[in-house]
N, C-alpha and C positions, 0 to 999 in steps of 0.2 A: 408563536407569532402573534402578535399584540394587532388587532382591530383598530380601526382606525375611529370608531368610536366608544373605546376603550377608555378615553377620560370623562366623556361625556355622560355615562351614567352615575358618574361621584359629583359633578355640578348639579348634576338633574334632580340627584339625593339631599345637598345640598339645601336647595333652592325649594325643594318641595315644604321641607324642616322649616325653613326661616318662614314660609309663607304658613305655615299651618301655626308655629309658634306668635308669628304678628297678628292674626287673626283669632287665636284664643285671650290675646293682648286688651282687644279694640275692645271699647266699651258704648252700647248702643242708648246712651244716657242722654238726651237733651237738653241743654245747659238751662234754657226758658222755660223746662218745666215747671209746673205749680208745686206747692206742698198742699193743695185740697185733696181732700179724703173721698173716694167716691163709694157711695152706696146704692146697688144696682137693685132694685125691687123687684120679686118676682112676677113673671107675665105667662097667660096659658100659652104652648105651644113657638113662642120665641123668644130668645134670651139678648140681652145686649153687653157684649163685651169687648173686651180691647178697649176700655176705655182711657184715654190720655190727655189731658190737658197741657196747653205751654201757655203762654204769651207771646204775642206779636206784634211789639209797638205797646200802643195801648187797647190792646185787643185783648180778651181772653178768645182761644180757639180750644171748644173740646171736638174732640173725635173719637169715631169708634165704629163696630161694626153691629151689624143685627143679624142673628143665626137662626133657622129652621131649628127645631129639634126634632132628635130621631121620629118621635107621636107625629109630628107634622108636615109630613111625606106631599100631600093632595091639596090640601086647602088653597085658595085663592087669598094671600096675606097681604093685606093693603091697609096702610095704619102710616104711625109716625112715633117719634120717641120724643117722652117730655122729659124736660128737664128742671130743675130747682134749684137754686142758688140758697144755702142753707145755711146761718148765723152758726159760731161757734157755741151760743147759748139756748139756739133752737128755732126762730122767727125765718120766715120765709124771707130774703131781701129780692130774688127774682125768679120770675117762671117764665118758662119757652118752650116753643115745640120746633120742631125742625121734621122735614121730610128726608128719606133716604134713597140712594141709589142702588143697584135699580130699584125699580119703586113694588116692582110684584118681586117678593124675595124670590129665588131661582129655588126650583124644585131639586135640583144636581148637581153633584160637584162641590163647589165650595158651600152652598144654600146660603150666602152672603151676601148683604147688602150693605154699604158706607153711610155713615154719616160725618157732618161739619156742622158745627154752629160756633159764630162766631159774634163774639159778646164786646159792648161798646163801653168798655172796661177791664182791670186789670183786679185780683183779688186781692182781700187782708190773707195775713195767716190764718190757717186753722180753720179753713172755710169745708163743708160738705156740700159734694153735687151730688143729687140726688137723682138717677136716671133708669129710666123706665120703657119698655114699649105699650103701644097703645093701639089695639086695632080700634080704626073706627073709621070707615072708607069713608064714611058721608065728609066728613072734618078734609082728610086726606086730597080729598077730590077738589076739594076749593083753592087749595095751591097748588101750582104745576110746577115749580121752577125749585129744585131741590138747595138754590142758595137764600130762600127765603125764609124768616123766620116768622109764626104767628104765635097767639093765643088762645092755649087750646082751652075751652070754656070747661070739661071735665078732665084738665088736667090728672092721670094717675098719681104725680107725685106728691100731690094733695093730702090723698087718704094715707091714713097707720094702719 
């Protein structure tokens, strides 16, 4: 005696295939990405990664994340991530800092916070960004508004 949902588990099987096959298919590539090279400097106790640049218009937008590390469970981390616009032959052409969200990294769970900065220009080839965290609350505390950009006067990406 045949079920009456007898057919319905060969569609089910089916449909499961075609979606798991379509989705090892898809490719999560940005068509506006940059070819800039990014070099992440190291920092005590947070790292910054994810980092991804595209364009938008005539924007360069990078973004990225800023992470706890396991050492850095307690701290109170209030800083900002600088960033450098770096010549394919080595000359600085531009420095930035940007603040992130949330702005006290979260002690649990993900220990993530975002960044955005958004540059009033578009890149050559062959450019490196150079990007870094920077604790330095006093700096941090003079901007509020996490879509702002300023000049951090001891820029990290400064030093070798």
């Amino acid at each position: 005696m045949m079920s009456k949902f007898s057919g319905f588990l060969p569609v089910m099987i089916l449909v499961t295939v075609a979606v798991f096959i379509s989705g090892c298919a898809t490719s999560n590539v940005n068509p506006n990405e940059t070819s800039a090279l990014f070099e992440r400097m190291p920092s005590k106790g947070v790292i910054v990664n994810n980092v991804r640049a595209y364009e938008d218009g005539d924007e360069l937008v990078i973004y990225g994340k800023v992470k706890r590390t396991s050492n850095n469970c307690c701290d109170t981390t209030r800083g900002h991530v600088d960033i450098a616009v770096v010549a394919p032959d080595g000359p600085i052409l531009d420095i930035v800092s940007v603040l992130y969200t949330p702005r006290d990294i979260p002690r649990v769970r993900s220990r993530t916070s975002r960044f955005t900065a958004r540059l009033p220009y578009t890149l050559p080839e062959d450019i490196t960004l150079r990007i870094t965290y920077h604790e330095n609350p006093k700096v941090a505390a003079l901007s509020t508004n996490v879509r702002d950009k300023f000049l951090c006067e001891q820029n990290m990406t400064l030093l070798d």
